[in-house]
Backbone bond lengths (Angstrom), bond angles and torsions (degrees), N, CA, C in turn:
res aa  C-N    CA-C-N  psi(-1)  N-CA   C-N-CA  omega(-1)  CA-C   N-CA-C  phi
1 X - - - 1.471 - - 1.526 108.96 -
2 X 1.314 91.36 134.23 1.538 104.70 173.56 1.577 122.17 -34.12
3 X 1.468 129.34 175.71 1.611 120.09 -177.21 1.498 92.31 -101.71
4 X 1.554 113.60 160.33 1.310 102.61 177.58 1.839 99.07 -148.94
5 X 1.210 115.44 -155.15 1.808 111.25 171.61 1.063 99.16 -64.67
6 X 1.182 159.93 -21.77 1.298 153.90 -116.20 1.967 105.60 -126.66
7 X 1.464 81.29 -26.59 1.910 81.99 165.27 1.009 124.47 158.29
8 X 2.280 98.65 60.16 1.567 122.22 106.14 1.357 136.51 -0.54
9 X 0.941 101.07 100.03 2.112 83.39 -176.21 1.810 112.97 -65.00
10 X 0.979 125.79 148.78 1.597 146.52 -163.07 1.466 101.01 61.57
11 X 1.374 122.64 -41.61 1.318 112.84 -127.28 2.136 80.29 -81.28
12 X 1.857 109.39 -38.63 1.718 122.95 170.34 2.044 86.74 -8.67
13 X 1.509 86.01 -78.25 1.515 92.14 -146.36 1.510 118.04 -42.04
14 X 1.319 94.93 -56.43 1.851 113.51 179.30 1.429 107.47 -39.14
15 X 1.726 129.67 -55.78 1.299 120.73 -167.93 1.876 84.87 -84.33
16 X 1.405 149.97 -30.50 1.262 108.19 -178.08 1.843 110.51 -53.52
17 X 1.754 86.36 -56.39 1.942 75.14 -179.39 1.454 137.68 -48.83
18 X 1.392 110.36 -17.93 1.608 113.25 145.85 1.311 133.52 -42.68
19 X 1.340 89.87 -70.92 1.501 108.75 166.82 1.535 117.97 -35.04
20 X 1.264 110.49 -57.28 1.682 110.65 172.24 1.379 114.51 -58.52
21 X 1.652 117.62 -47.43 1.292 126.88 156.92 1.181 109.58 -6.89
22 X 1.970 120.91 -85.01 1.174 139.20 -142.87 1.976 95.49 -66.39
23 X 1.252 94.93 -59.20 1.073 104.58 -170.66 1.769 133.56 -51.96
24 X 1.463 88.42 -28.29 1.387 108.47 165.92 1.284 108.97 -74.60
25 X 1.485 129.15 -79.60 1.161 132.35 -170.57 1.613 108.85 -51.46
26 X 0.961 127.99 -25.20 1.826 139.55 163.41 1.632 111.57 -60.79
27 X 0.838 103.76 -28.93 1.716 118.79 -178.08 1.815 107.51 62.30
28 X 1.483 104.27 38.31 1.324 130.54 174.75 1.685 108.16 -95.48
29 X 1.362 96.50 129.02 1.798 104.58 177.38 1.124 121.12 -125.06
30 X 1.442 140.21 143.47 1.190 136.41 164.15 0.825 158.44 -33.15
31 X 1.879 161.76 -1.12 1.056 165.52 -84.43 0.960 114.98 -119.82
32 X 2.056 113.12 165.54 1.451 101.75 178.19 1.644 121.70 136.25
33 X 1.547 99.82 -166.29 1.578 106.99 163.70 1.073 102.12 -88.90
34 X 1.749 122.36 130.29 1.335 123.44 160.90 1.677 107.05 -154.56
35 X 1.325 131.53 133.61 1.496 130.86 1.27 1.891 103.19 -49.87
36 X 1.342 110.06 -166.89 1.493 122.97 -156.55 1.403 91.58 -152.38
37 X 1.520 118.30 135.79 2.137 107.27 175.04 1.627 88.33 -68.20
38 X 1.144 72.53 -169.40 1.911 100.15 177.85 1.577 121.14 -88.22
39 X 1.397 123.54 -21.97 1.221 125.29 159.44 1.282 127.63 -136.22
40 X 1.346 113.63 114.87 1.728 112.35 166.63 1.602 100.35 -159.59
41 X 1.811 98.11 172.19 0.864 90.04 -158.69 1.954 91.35 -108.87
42 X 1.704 96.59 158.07 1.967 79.69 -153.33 1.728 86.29 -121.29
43 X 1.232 108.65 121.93 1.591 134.28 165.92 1.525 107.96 -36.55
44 X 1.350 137.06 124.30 1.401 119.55 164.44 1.424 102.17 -129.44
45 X 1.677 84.37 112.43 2.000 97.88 -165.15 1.659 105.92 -147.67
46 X 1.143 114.92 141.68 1.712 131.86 -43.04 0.730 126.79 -33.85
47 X 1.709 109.95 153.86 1.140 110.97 171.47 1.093 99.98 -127.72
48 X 1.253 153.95 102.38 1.540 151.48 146.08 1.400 145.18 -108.12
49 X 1.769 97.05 3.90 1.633 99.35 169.77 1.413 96.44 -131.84
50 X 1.546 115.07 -164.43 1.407 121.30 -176.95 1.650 90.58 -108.14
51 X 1.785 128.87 -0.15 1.522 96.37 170.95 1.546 111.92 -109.42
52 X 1.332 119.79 33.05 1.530 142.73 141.87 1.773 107.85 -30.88
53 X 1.536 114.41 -61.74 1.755 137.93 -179.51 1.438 93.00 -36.96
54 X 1.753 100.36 -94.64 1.672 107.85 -168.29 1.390 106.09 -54.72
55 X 1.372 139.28 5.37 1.995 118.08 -172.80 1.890 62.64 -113.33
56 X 1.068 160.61 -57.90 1.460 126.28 -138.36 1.697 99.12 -88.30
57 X 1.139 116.62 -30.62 1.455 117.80 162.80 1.290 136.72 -71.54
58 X 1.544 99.38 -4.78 2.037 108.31 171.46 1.713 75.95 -106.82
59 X 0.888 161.84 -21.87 1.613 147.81 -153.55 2.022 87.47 -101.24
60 X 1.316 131.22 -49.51 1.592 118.43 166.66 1.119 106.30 -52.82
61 X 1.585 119.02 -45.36 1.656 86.54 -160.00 1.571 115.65 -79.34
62 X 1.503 105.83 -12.79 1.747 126.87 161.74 1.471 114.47 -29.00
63 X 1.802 105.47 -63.43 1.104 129.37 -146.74 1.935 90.87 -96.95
64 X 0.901 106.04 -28.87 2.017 115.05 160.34 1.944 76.71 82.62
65 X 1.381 120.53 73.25 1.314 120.77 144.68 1.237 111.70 -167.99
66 X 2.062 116.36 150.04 1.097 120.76 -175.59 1.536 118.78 -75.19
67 X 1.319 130.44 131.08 1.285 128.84 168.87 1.816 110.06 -105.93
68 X 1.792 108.14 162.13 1.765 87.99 -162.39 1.690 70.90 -147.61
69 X 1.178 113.01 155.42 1.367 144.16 -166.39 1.308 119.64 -125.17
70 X 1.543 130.31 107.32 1.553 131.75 159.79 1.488 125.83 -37.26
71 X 1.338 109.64 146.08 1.336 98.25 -166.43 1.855 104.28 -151.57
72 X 1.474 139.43 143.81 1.435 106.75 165.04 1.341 111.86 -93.40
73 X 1.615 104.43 137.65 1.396 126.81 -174.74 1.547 127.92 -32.78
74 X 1.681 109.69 -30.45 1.441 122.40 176.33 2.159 96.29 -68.52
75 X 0.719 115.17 -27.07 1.593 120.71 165.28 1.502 123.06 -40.14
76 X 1.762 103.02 -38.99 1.270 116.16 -162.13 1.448 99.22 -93.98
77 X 1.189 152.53 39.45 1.219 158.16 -149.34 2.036 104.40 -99.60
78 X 0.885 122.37 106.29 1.346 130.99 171.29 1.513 120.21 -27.67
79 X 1.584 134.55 135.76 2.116 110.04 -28.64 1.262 109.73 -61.62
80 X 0.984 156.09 -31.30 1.569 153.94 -128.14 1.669 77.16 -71.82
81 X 1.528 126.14 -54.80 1.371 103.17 -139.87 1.275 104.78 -85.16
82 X 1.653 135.51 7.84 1.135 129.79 178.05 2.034 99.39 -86.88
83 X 1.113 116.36 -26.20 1.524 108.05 -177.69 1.596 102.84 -86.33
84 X 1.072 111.68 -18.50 1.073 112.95 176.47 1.790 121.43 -53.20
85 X 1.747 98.53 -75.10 1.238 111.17 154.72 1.426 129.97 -31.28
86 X 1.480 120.63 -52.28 1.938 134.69 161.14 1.412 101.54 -43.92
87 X 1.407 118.47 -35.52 1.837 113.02 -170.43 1.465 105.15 -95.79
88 X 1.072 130.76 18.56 1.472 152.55 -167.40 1.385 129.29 42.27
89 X 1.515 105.43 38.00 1.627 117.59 147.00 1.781 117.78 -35.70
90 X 1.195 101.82 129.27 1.507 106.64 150.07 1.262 129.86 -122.63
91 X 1.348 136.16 121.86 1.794 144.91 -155.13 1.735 96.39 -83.36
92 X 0.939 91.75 152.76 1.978 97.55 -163.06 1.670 101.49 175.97
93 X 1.873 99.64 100.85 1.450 113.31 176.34 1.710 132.01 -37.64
94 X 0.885 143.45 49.73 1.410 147.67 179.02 1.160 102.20 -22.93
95 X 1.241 166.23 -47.58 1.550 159.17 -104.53 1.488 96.25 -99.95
96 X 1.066 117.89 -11.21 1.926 122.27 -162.51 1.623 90.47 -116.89
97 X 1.642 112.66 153.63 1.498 93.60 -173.60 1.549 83.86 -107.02
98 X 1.579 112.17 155.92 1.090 145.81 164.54 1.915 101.93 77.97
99 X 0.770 122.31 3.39 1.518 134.82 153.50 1.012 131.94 -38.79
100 X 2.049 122.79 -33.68 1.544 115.28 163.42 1.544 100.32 -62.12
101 X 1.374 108.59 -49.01 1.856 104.89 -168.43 1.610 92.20 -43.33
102 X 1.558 136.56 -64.55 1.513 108.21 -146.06 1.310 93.94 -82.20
103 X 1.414 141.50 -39.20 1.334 108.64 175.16 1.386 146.19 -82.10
104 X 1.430 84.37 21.25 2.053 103.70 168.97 1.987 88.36 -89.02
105 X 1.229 116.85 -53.36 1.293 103.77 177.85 1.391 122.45 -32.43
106 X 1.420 107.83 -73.38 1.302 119.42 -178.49 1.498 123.76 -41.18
107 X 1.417 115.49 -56.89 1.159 114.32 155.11 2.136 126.63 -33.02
108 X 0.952 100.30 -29.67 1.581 115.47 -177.62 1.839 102.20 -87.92
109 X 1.041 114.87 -32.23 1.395 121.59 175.39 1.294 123.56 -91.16
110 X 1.629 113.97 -7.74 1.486 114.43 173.01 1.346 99.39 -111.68
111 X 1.556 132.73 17.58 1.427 133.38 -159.35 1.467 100.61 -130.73
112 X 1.886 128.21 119.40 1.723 92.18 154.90 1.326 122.58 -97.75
113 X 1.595 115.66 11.51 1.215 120.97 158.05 1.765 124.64 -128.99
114 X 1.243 97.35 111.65 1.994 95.44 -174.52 1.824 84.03 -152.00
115 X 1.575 96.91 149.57 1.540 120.08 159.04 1.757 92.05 -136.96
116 X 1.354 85.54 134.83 1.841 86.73 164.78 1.689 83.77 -139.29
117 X 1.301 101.19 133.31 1.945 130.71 163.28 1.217 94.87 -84.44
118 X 1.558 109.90 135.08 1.164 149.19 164.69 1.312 117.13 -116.69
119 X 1.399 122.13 130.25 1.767 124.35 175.22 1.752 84.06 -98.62
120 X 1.348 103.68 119.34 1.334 95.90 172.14 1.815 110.34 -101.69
121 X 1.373 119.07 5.44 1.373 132.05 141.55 1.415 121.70 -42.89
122 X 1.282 125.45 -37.48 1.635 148.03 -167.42 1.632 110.30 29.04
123 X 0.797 118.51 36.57 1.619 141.76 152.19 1.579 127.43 -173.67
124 X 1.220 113.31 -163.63 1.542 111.96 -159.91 1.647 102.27 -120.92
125 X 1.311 102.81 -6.77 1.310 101.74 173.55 1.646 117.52 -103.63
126 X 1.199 128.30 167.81 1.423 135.98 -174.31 1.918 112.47 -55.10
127 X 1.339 134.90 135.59 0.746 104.04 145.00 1.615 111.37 -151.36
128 X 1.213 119.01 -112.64 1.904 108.44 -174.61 1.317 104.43 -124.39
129 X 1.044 122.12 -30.52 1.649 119.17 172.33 1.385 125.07 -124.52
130 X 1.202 121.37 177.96 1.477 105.60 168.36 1.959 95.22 -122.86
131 X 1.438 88.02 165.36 1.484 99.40 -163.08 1.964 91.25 -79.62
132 X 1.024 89.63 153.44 2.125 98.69 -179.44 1.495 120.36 -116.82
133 X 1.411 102.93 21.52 1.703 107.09 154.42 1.158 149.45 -48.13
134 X 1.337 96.11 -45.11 1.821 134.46 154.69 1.636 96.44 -41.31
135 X 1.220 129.67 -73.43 1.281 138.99 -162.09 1.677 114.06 -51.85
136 X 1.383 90.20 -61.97 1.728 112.72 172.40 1.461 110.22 -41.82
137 X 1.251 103.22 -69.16 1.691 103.90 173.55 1.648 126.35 -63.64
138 X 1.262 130.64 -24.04 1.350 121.47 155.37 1.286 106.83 -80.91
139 X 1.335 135.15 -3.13 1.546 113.83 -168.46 1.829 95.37 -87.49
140 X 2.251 105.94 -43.19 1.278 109.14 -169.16 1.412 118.15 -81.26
141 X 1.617 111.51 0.99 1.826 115.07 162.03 0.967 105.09 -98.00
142 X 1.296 145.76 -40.66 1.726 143.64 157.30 1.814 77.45 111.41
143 X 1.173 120.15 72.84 1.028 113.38 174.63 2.202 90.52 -128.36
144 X 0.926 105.51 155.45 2.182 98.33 154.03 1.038 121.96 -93.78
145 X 1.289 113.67 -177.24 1.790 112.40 -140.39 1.940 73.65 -140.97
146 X 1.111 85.61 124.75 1.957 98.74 173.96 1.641 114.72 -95.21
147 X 1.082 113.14 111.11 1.173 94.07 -175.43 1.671 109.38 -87.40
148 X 1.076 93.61 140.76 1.311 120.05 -176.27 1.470 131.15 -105.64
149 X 1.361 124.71 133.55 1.607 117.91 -173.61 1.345 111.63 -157.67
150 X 1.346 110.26 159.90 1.117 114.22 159.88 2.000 105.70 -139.13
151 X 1.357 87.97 135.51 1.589 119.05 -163.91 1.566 94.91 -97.73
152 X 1.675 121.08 104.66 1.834 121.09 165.13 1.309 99.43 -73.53
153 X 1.103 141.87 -53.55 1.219 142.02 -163.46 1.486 116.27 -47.46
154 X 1.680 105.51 -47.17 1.513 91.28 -177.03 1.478 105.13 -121.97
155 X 1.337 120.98 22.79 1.367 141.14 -161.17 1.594 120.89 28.37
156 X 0.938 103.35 60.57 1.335 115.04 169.50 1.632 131.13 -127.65
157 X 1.262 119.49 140.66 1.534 108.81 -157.65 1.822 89.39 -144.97
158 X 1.227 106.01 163.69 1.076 133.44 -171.09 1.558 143.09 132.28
159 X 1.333 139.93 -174.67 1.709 114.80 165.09 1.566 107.76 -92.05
160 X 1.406 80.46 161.90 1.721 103.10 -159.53 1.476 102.01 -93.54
161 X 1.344 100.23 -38.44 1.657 96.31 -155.65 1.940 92.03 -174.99
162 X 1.629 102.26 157.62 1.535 102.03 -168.92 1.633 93.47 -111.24
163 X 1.033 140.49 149.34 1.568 135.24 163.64 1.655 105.69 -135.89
164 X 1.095 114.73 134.12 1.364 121.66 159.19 1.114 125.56 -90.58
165 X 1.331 110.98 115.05 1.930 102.87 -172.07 1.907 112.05 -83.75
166 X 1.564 88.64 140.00 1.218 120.77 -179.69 0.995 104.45 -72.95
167 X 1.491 169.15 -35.76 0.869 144.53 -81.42 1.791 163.13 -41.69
168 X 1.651 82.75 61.56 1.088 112.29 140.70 1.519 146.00 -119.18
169 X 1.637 94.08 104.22 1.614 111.78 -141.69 1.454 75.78 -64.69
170 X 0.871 168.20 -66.85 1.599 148.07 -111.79 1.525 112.00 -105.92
171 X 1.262 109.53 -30.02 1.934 102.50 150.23 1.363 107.04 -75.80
172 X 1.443 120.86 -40.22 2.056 100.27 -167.49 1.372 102.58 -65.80
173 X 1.655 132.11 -32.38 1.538 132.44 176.82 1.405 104.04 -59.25
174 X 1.420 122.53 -30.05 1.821 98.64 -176.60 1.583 95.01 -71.84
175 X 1.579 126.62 -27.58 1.575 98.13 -148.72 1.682 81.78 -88.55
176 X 0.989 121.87 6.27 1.795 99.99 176.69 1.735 116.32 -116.09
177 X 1.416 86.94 20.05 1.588 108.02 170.15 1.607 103.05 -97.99
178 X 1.180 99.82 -55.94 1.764 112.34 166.07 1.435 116.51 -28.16
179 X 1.362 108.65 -54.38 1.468 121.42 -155.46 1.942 90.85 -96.00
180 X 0.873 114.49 -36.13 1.874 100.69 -173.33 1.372 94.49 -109.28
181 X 1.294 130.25 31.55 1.982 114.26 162.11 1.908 82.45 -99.52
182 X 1.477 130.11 5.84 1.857 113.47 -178.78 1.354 88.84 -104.70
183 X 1.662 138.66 17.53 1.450 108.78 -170.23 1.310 94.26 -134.90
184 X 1.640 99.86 160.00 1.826 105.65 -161.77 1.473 105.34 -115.61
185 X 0.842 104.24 119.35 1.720 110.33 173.44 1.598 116.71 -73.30
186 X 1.010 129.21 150.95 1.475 144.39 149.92 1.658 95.96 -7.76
187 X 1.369 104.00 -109.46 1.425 114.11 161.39 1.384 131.12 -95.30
188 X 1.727 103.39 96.04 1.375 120.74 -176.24 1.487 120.27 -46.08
189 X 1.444 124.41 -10.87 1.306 116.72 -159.72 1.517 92.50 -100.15
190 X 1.553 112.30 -22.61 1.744 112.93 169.58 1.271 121.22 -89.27
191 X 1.346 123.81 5.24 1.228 120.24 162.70 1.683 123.95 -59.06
192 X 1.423 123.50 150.21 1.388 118.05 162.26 1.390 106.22 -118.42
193 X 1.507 122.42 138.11 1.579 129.10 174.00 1.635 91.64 -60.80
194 X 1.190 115.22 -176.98 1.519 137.68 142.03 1.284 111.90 -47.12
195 X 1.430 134.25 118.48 1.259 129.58 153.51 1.260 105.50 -148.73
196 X 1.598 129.61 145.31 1.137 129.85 167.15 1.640 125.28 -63.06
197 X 1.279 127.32 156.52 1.132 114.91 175.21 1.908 116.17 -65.48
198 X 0.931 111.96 179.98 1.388 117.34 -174.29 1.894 90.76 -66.04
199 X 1.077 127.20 -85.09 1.844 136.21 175.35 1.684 105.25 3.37
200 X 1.560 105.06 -56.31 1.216 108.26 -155.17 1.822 110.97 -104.65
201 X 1.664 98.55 8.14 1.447 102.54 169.55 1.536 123.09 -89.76
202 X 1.329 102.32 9.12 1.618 106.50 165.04 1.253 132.18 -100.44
């Protein structure tokens, strides 16, 4: 895998000590599973504001590992898409349906080390389900899915717990309904629990 902020030489250190920065002066702490394997794919839930980014990116450089993010490729458009990539974008054709899932796979199968975060909320506002891409792609790399959080209430962020999905999305969604109906979002009233879409509740 490509080089990214995450470990730059000098520059690694400077944004970890930020990172501690933020987190300190935030009166935000770490928690959790730590060490972390080398591949899964890591939940980033809640999501309801835009300073979700810098607390999950002062919480990597916390946790001293790179995480890399899906993206569609028309995104990557020159310069934007070279900082993009440095902030650990990955370009992945959308035009085909269900195509980020296999080439988030693939990426996981040519890698023995990758995390890519997924908001499986896929916006910042409230809504009824969460999207199950996240799922698909750790289920079809056989990798686990970390769940991941960050807690406003008691300011604490990190993964909670590792699960390997069975696939059976509709028992692994209760236990990750279980685990994020205890965590507080930014703005709780825009949070969404775990729920499947309507398709996959039968």
């Amino acid at each position: 895998m490509r080089m990214t902020m995450f470990d730059t030489p000098v520059l690694t250190w400077v944004m970890r000590g930020i990172g501690f920065l933020i987190l300190k002066v935030s009166g935000w702490r770490a928690e959790g599973i730590n060490p972390l394997p080398n591949k899964f794919v890591l939940i980033g839930a809640p999501h309801t504001s835009m300073w979700d980014v810098p607390l999950v990116l002062a919480l990597a450089f916390a946790y001293k590992r790179r995480i890399f993010f899906m993206a569609k490729d028309s995104a990557f458009f020159w310069p934007a898409g070279m900082f993009m990539k440095w902030f650990g974008g990955i370009p992945v054709d959308r035009s085909k349906s269900n195509n980020m899932v296999a080439q988030t796979i693939k990426h996981f199968q040519e890698n023995e080390e990758l995390i890519i975060c997924i908001p499986p909320e896929g916006k910042r506002e409230k809504s009824d389900h969460w999207k199950t891409g996240f799922y698909y792609i750790a289920l079809g790399a056989g990798v686990p899915i970390a769940l991941g959080f960050m807690d406003f209430k008691r300011k604490r962020g990190g993964v909670g717990a590792m699960m390997t999905p069975t696939g059976d999305i509709k028992a692994d969604f209760e236990i990750l309904r279980e685990f994020y109906k205890g965590i507080t979002a930014m703005y709780p009233e825009k949070a969404t629990l775990p729920s499947l879409p309507p398709d996959k509740q039968t």
